[in-house]
C-alpha distance (Angstrom), angle and dihedral (degrees) to the residues before:
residue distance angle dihedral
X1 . . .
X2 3.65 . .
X3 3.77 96.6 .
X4 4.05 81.2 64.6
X5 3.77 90.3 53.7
X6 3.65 97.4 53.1
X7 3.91 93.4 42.4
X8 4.08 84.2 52.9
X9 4.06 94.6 51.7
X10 3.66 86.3 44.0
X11 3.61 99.0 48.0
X12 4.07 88.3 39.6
X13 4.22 89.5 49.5
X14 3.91 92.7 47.7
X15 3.88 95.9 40.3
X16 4.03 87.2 51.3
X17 3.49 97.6 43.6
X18 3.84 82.0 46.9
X19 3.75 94.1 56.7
X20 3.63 95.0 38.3
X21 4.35 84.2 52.1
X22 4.16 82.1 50.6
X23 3.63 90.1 68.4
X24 3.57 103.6 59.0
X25 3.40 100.9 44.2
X26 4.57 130.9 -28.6
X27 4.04 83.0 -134.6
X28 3.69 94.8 53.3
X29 3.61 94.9 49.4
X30 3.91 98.5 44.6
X31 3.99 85.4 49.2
X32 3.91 83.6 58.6
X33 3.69 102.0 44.1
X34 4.31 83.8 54.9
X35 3.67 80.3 47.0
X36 3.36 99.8 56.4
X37 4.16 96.7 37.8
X38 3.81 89.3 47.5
X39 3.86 86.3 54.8
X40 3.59 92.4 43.7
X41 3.48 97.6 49.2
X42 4.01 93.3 52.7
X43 3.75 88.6 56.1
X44 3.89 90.4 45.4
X45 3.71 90.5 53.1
X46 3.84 93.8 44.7
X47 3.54 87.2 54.9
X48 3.79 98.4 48.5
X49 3.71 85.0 51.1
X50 3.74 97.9 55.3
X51 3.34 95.7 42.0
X52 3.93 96.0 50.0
X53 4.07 88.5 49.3
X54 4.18 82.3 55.0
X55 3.62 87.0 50.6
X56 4.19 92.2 51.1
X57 3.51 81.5 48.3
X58 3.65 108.9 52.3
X59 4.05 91.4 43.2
X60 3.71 90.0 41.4
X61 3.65 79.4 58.2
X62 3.35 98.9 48.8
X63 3.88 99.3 47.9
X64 3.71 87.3 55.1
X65 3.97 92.4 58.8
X66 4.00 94.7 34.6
X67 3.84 95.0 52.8
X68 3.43 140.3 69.1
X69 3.36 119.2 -86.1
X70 4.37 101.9 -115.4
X71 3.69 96.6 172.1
X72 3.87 104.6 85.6
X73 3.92 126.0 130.5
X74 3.85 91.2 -119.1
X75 3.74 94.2 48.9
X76 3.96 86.3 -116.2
X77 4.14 116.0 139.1
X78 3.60 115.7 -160.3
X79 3.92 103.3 -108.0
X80 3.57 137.6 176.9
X81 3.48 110.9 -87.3
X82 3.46 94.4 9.5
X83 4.07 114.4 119.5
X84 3.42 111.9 -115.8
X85 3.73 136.8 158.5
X86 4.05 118.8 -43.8
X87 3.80 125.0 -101.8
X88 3.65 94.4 -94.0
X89 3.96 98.6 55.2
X90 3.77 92.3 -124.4
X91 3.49 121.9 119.6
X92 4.13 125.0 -169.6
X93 3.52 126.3 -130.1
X94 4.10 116.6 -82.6
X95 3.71 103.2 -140.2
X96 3.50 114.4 -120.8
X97 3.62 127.4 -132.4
X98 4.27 114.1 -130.2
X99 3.76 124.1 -155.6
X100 3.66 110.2 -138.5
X101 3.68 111.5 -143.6
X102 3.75 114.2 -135.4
């Protein structure tokens, strides 16, 4: 409902200061309108622009939390039903077999 209200002063304002531009000269206020929708349309498109580079952002984002994690030093990616480290992030020692030289 407010969003109308706003478009209506802003069409009202513009169409006034239109009329008003009429009578002084048609050229003048033609030259003015462009003025004004060439000015509008920069801010537009600066907008558009920002808010598509959020966009990248936010799904860039969300890729990086939704997929699997590729860049390990062992080349392994954490899969489902793969086994991978327990809950805790601790790991216990492997025992290691020893050659004994003779």
């Amino acid at each position: 409902m407010s969003m109308k209200w706003i478009l209506a002063i802003g069409v009202g304002l513009v169409g006034g200061w239109a009329a008003r531009s009429l009578a002084d000269s048609p050229e003048g206020a033609g030259v003015k309108l462009l003025e004004i929708a060439l000015k509008t349309k920069e801010r537009v498109g600066r907008w558009a622009a920002l808010e598509a580079e959020r966009l990248d952002d936010m799904l860039a984002e969300a890729r990086s939390t939704t997929e699997p994690n590729v860049a390990r030093t062992n080349g392994a990616a954490n899969k489902p039903g793969s086994k991978g480290q327990s809950g805790n992030g601790r790991r216990r020692a492997r025992p290691v077999k020893r050659e004994i030289q003779a």
